[in-house]
N, C-alpha and C positions, 0 to 999 in steps of 0.2 A: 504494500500500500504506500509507505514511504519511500520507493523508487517509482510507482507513476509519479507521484507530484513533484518528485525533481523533476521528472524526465517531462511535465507537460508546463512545471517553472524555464526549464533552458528550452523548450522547444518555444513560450510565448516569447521570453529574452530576443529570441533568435527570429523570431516572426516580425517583433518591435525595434529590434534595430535593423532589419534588412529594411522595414518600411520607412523609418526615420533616414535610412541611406538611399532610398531611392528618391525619397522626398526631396533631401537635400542636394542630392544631385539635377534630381529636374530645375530644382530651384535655379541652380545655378547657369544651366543651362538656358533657363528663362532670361535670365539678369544679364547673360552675355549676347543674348540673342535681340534682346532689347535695344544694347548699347552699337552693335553694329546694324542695326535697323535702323536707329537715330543718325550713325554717319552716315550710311549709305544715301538718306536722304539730303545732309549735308554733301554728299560727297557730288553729287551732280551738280550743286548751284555752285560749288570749287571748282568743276573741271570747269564750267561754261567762263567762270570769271579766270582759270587760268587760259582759256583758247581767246580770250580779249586782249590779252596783255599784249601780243606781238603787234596787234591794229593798235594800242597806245603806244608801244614803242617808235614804233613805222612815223606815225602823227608827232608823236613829241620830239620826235630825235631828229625833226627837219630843223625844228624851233630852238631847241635846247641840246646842240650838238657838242657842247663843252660838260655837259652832266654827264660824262660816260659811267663814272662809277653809278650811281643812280640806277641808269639801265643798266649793266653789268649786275646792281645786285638784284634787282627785276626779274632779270632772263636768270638768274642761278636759283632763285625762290619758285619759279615756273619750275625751272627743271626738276627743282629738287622735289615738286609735289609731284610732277608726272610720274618721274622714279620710283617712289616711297612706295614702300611695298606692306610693310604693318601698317596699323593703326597707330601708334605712337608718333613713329617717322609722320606718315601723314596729319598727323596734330602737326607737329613741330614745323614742318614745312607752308601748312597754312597760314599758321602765324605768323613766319616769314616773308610770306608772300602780302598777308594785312597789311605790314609796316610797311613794306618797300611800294606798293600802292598808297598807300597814306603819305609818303614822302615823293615820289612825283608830284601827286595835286595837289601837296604844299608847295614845291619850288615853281609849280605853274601858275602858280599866285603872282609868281614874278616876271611872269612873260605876256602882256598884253597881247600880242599879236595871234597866242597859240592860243588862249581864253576866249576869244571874239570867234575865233574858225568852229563852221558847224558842226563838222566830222569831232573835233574834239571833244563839243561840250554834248553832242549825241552820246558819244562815249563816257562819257564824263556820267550823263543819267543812266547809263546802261548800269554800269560800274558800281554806282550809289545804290539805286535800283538791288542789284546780286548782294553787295552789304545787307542792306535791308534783310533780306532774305535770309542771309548768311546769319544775323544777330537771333533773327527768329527763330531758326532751327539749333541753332548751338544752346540756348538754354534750354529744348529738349534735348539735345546730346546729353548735357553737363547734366540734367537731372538722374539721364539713366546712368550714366559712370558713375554719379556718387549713389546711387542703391547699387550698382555690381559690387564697386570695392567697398561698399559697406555690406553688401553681400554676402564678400569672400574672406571679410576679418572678423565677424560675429562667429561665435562657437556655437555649435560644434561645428559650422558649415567650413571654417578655415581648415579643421582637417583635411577634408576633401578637395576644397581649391589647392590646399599644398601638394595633394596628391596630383591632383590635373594639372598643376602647375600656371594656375592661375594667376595674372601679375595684377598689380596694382596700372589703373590706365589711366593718364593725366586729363586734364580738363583742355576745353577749345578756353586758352585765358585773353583777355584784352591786357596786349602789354603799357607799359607805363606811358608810351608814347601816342597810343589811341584815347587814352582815358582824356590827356589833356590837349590834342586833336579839335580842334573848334568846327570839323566837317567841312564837306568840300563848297565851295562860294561858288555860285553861279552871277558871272557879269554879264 
């Protein structure tokens, strides 16, 4: 009588933590599935505003042909987001690419001639326009990253992210130079 009820104490044990593991694995599988659903929808309105960049370069580099490092760090922020093969890389790379757009149509602030031309300031809303979009969908990103990596450090479920080998995934951030950024002037 004393060995049924161990034997149906370890066979519930055994019932209750295979359920608690698969639980926590779907979970996690939820949480990660979320956060690459949230980029992938960011990640189309980056590619359209990376295949802009060369029509802003083309346009700005008639006007502002002594800014090379400017465009030089432009085309290296393109590339480096076309390349980027994770998710991480591709965070880092966007943000890259934020700033170095953000600093063309601050130094175009300084060229009248390029400001008044229609192809530019067409571009110019296009551009703004994809921002827009871009700010909207990154605070769905950044919501679903911090439930994954809050996710995958709450116990018990870190066990298993350590198993899967889950990482912790950085946020899309607005670096120091967009915060104080006064946005693009239309003349």
């Amino acid at each position: 009588m004393e060995i049924v009820i161990v034997v149906m104490v370890i066979f519930f044990l055994i019932i209750g933590i295979t359920g608690l593991g698969t639980s926590l694995y779907n979970r996690l599988i939820l949480l990660r599935n979320n956060v690459d659903n949230a980029f992938a929808n960011i990640d189309v309105i980056l590619k359209q505003r990376a295949d802009q960049i060369p029509a802003l370069v083309s346009i700005v580099n008639k006007v502002m042909a002594h800014e090379t490092e400017v465009f030089t760090a432009l085309s290296n922020a393109r590339q480096n987001y076309i390349t980027a093969g994770s998710l991480p890389e591709k965070i880092a790379s966007s943000n890259q690419m934020s700033q170095a757009l953000k600093t063309v149509f601050a130094l175009s602030e300084n060229y009248p001639t390029l400001i008044s031309g229609n192809n530019f300031l067409e571009l110019q809303k296009e551009v703004s326009n994809i921002e827009d979009k871009i700010a909207r969908r990154r605070e769905s990103f950044n919501d679903a990253v911090t439930t994954y990596n809050i996710g995958i450090q709450v116990f018990p479920a870190v066990i298993l992210a350590n198993i899967l080998k889950y990482q912790h995934l950085p946020l899309l951030e607005i670096s120091a130079g967009e915060i104080k950024y006064n946005g693009i002037k239309f003349e």
